[in-house]
C-alpha positions, 0 to 999 in steps of 0.5 A: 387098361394100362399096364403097369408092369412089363411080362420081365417085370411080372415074371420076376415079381411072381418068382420071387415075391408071390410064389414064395410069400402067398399061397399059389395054385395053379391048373395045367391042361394039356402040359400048359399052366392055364390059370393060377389062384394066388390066396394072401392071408384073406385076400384073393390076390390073383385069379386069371386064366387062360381066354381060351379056357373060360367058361369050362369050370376051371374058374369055378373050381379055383372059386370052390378052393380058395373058399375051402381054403379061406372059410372065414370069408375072402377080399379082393379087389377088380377094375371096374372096366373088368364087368366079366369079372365082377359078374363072376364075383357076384355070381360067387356071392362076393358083395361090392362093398368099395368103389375107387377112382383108382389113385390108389393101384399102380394102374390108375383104373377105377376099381372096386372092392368085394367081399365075401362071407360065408353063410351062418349056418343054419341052427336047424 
């Protein structure tokens, strides 16, 4: 995948436009930022972590806040080379609801929408 954004680049952008604009949260293991969550209004912005620590839970636990944080249902969008991702959005329960040709990202990769809303709650 193409990247559109040197590491200087990045690093200036999340200093100066996520962190102080969105709401970011990160975990640290052993003295190390091993993944961050970045949560825009209702829009799941970012979710990365660390290679070596998928699959221990952590993605999972950051899945669990942001839906703590955003009850009323979440918005993201994910490449569509990405199938690892989408396969954790869908076990999530986020829904494909977009597919694009990517004109739209800076990347130009294909991509696609998810959505998710939580369950109406059983009137039982």
């Amino acid at each position: 995948m193409r990247r559109a954004h040197g590491d200087d680049e990045v690093r200036i952008w999340f200093s100066y436009v996520v962190v102080p604009q969105c709401e970011t949260w990160v975990a640290v293991a052993e003295g190390s930022v091993i993944g961050l969550l970045v949560l825009d209004g209702e829009e799941l912005e970012q979710l990365y972590l660390d290679p070596s620590w998928r699959g221990r839970g952590v993605g999972d636990r950051f899945m669990d806040l942001a839906k703590q944080q955003r009850p009323d249902g979440l918005g993201l969008w994910t490449f569509q080379v990405n199938g690892p991702a989408q396969r954790f959005y869908e076990r999530h329960g986020f829904i494909a609801v977009e597919h694009t040709d990517g004109l739209r990202n800076e990347e130009h990769e294909p991509d696609v929408r998810y959505t998710w809303q939580p369950h109406e709650q059983d009137p039982r």
